[in-house]
Each structure stands twice: as structure tokens, then as C-alpha cells.
Residue frames relative to the residue before (quaternion, step in Angstrom):
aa qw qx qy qz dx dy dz
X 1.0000 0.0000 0.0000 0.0000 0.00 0.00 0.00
X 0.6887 0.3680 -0.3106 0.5421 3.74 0.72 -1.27
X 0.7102 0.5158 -0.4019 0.2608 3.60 0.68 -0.61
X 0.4502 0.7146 -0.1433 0.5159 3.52 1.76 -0.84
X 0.7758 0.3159 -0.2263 0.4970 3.70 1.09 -1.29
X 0.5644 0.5547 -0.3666 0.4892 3.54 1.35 -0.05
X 0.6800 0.4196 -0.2519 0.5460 3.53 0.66 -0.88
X 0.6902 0.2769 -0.3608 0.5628 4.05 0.30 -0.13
X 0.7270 0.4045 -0.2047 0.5157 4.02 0.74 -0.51
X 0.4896 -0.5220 0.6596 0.2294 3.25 -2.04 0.59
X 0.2105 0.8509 -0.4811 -0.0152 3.85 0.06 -0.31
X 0.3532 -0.6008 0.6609 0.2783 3.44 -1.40 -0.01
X 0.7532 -0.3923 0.3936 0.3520 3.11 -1.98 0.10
X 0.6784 0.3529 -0.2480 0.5947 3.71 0.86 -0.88
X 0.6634 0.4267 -0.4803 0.3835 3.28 0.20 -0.62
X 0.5745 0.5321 -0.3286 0.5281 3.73 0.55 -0.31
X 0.6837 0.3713 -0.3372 0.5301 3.61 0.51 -0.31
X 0.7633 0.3450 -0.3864 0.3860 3.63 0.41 -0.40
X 0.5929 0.5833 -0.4284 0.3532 3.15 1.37 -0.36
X 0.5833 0.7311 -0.0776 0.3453 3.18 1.46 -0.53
X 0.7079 0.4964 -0.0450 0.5004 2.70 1.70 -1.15
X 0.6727 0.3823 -0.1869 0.6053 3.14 1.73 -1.19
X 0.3798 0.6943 -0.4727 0.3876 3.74 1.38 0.30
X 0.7625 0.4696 -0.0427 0.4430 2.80 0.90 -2.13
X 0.4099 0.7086 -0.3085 0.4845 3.97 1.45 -0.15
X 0.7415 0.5709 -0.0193 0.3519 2.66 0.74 -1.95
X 0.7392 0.0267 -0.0266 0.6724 3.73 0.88 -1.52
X 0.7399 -0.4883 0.4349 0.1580 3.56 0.43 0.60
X 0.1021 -0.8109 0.5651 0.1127 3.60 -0.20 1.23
X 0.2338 -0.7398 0.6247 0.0879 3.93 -0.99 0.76
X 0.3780 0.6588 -0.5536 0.3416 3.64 1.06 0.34
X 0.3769 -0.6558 0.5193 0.3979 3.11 -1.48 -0.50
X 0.7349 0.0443 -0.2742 0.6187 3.75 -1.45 0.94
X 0.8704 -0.3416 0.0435 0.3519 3.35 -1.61 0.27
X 0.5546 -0.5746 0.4449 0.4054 3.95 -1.05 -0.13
X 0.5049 -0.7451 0.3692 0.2316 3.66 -0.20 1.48
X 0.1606 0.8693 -0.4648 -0.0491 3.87 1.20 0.76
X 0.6650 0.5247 -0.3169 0.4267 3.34 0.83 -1.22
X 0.5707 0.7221 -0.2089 0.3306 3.54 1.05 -0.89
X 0.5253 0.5770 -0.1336 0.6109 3.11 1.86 -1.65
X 0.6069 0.5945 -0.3689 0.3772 3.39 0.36 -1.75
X 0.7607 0.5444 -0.1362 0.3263 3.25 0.23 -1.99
X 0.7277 0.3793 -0.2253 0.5253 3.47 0.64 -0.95
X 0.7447 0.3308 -0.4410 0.3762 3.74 0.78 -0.13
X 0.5615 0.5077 -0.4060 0.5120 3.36 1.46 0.28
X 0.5152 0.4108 -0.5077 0.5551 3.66 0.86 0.43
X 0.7421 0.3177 -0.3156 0.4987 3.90 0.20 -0.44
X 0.5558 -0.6939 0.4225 0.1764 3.61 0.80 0.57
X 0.2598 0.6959 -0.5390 0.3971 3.42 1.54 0.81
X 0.7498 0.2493 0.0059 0.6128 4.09 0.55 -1.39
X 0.0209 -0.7514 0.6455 -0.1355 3.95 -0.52 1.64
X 0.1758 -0.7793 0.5579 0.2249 3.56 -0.11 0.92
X 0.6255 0.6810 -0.2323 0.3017 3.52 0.68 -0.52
X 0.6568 0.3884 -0.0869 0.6405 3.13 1.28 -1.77
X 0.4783 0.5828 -0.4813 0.4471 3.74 1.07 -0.23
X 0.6359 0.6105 -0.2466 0.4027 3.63 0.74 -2.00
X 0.7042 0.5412 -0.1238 0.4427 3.25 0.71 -1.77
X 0.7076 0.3428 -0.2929 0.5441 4.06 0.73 -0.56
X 0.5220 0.6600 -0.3751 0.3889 3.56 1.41 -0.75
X 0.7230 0.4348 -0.3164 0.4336 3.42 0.90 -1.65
X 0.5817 0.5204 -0.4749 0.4065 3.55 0.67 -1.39
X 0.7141 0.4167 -0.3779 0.4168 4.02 0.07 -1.02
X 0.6012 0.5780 -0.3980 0.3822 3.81 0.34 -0.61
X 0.6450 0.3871 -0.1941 0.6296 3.48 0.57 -1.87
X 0.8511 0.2060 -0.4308 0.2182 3.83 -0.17 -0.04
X 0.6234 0.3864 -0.4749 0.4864 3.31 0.98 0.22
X 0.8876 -0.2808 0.1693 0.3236 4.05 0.95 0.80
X 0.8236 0.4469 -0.1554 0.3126 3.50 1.37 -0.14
X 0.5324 -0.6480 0.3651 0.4041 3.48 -0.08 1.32
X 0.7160 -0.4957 0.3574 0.3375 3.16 -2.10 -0.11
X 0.5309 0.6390 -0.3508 0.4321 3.42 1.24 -1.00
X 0.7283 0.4908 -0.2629 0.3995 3.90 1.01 -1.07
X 0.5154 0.7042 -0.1706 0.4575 3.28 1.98 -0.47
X 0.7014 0.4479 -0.2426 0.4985 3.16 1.07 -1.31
X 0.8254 0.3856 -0.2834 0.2994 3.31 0.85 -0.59
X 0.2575 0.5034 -0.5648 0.6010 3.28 1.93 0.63
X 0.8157 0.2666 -0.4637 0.2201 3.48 -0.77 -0.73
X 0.3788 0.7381 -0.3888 0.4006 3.66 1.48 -0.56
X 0.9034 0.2538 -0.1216 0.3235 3.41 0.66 -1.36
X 0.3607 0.4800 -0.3539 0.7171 3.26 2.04 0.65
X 0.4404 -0.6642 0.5896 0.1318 3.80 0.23 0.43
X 0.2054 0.6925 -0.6054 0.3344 3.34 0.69 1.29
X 0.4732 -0.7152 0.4749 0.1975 3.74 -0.81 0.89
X 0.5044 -0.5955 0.4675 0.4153 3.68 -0.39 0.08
X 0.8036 0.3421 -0.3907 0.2908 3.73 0.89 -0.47
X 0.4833 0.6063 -0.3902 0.4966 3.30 2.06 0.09
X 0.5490 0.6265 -0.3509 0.4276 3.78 1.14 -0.33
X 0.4139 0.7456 -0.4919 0.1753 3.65 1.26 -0.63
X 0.6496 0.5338 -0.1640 0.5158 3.39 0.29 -1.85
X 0.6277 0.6895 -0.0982 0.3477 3.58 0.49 -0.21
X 0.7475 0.2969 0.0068 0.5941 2.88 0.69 -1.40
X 0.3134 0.7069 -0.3931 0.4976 3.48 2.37 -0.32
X 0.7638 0.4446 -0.1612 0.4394 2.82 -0.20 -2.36
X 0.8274 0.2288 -0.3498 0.3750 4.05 -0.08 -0.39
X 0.2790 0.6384 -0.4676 0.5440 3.77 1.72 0.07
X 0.7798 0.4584 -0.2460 0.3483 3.84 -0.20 -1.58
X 0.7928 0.4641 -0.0631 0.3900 3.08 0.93 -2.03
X 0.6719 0.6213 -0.3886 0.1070 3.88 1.32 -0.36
X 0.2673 0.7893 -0.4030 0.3784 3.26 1.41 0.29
X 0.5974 0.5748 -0.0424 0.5576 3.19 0.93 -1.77
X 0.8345 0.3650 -0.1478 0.3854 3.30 -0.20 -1.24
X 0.6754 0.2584 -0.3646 0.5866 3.72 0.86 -0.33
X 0.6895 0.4063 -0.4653 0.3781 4.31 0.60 0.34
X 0.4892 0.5121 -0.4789 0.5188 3.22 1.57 0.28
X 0.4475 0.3963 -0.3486 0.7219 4.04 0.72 -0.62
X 0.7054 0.2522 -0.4921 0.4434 3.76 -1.22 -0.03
X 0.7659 0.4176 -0.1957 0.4481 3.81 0.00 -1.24
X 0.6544 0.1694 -0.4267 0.6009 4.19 0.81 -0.03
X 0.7877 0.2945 -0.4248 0.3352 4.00 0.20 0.49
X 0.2995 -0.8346 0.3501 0.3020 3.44 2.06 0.71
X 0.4074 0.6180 -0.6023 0.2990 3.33 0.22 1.49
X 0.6873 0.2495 -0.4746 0.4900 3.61 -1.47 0.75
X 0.9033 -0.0463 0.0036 0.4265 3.17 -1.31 -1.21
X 0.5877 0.5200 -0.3180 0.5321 3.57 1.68 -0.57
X 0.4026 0.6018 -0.6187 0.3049 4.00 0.30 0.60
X 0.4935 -0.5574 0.5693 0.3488 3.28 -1.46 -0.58
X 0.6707 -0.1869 -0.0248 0.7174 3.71 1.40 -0.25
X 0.6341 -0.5815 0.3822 0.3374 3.04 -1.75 0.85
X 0.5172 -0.6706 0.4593 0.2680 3.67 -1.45 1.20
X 0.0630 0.7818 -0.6203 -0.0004 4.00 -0.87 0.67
X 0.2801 0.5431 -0.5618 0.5576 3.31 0.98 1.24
X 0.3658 -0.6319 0.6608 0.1737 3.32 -0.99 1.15
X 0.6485 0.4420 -0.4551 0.4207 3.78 0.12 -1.24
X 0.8219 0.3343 -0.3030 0.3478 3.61 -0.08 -1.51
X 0.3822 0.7387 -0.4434 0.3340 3.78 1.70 -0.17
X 0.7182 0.4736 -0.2453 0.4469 3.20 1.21 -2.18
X 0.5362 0.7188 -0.3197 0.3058 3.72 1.14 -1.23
X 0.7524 0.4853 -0.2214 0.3864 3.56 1.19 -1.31
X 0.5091 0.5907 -0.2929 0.5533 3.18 2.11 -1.46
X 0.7580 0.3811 -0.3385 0.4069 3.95 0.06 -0.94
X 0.4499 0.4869 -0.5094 0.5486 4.51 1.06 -0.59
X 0.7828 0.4238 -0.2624 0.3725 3.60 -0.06 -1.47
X 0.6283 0.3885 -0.4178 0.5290 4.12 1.04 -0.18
X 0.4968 0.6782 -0.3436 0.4186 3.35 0.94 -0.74
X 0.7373 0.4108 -0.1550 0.5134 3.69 0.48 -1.38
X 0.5579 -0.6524 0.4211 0.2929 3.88 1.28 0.14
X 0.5939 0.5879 -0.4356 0.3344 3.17 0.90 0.86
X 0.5120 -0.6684 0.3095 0.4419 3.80 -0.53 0.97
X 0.6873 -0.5184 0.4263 0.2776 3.74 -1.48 0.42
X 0.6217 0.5013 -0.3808 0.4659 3.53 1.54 -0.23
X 0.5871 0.6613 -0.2059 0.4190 2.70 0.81 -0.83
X 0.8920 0.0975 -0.1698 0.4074 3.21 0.51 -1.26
X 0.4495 0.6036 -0.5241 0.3987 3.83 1.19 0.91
X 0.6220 0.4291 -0.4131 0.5083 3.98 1.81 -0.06
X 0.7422 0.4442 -0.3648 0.3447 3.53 0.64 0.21
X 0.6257 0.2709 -0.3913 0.6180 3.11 1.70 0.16
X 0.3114 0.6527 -0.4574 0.5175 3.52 0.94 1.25
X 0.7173 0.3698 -0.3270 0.4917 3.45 0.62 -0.99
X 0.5841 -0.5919 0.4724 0.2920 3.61 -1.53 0.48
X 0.5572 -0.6410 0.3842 0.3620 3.40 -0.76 0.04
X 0.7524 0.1511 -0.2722 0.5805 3.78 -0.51 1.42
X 0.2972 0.7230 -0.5510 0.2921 3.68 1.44 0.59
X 0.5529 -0.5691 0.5440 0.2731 3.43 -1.05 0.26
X 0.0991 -0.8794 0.4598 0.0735 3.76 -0.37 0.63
X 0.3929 -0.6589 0.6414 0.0077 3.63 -1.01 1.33
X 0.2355 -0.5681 0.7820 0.1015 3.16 -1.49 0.73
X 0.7089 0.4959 -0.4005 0.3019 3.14 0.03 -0.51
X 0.5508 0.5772 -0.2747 0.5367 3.45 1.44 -1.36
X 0.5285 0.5693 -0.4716 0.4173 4.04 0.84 -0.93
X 0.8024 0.2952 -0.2051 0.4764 3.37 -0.08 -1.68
X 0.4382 0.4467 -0.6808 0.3808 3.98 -0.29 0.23
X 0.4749 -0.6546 0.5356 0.2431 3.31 -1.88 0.70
């Protein structure tokens, strides 16, 4: 079963224990004294079946490319029970990538330079600022991209000045 949920899944160390745990709940363990989870855990992370790191590390690349800051990252890896030192390499990849990652989020919810005309509703202004904090992306960041006009030419470089 645990070997089956690694090989069809991405997974973390915890995740793999709870799946494990509520498996065993479920149909009931007939061993004797407790079910050897942590034990299991351990031995597929020596054979390099369960990689908390390279998990973190495919997690961030997918996040930042379909649009989500770092702050939205940490709290995926938080809730996969990624450690903070398996998160290093990570927290890289959405550090490098957040430029990127909040004009990919602007451009699939067509807001700043990706609208069709510029927004002057305040409410739906605040609406675009709060999706775009929401997705984990700092506040500087996102008051110059919904700053820029619509069909403006975007800089990275202009992003990251303070």
C-alpha cells in the first residue's frame, strides 16, 4: 500500500505517515503492538522512494509557475510537513522566481498591464490587490503591477527597485 502511494504520488515524509495512519484507521491493523509507521517512513526515505527536499523544490518550481508568491509556498510546504531545512532550495526557487510569479498571476487574472482597460473602481482595485496578496505575493510588488496601464511594456528590473 505505502509502497504503491509513493510510486503513483509526489509525497513528503509526513504526508506519507498520515496517509498511512488514516489507511491503517480505516482497515484496521492485525499486527502485533503498534503499526511500524515511522519505521516504514524511515526506510523509504533511506532508499530515496520519499525526498522531502526535492518534493519542496518541485513544489516551488510548480507554485511560482502557475502564479504564486513565496509566502503562498511556505504555507504549502508548512502543510506537507516540510522542515525549514528541506525548504532551503525552495524558498531559492520562489526568492529568484517572484518577479515572474506574480506577472504570471497578473496575466491568468488579466489585471495590471494584462487588463483590457485600466481598473478605477476602488473596490474591484482593493479586490485585485487582496487575489494578488492572497497568491503570496509581496504588496510592492503588487501596487507596480496594478500600476502599470494596460498593454504597458513590463520590466523586471523596474519590479524590484524600491
Amino acid at each position: 500500500m505505502a509502497l504503491r502511494y509513493v510510486g503513483r504520488y509526489a509525497t513528503s515524509r509526513a504526508k506519507l505517515a498520515a496517509y498511512l495512519a488514516r489507511k491503517l484507521r480505516e482497515r484496521g491493523w492485525e499486527g502485533e503492538g503498534d503499526p511500524p509507521i515511522d519505521s516504514l517512513v524511515e526506510r523509504f526515505t533511506e532508499l530515496g522512494y520519499v525526498d522531502d527536499a526535492a518534493f519542496a523544490a518541485n513544489k516551488a518550481r510548480s507554485l511560482t509557475a502557475r502564479g504564486y508568491g513565496a509566502r503562498r509556498l511556505g504555507d504549502a510546504l508548512y502543510a506537507a510537513g516540510i522542515a525549514e531545512s528541506d525548504a532551503e532550495e525552495a524558498n531559492r526557487i520562489a526568492e529568484s522566481q517572484k518577479i515572474d510569479a506574480a506577472l504570471a498571476f497578473a496575466r491568468r487574472r488579466r489585471f495590471g498591464p494584462y487588463a483590457q482597460k485600466r481598473e478605477t473602481d476602488p473596490a474591484r482595485r482593493e479586490k485585485q490587490v487582496a487575489a494578488m496578496l492572497r497568491a503570496g505575493h509581496p504588496y510592492g510588488i503588487v501596487r507596480k503591477i496594478l500600476d502599470l496601464s494596460p498593454g504597458a511594456a513590463v520590466n523586471s528590473a523596474d519590479l524590484l527597485e524600491n
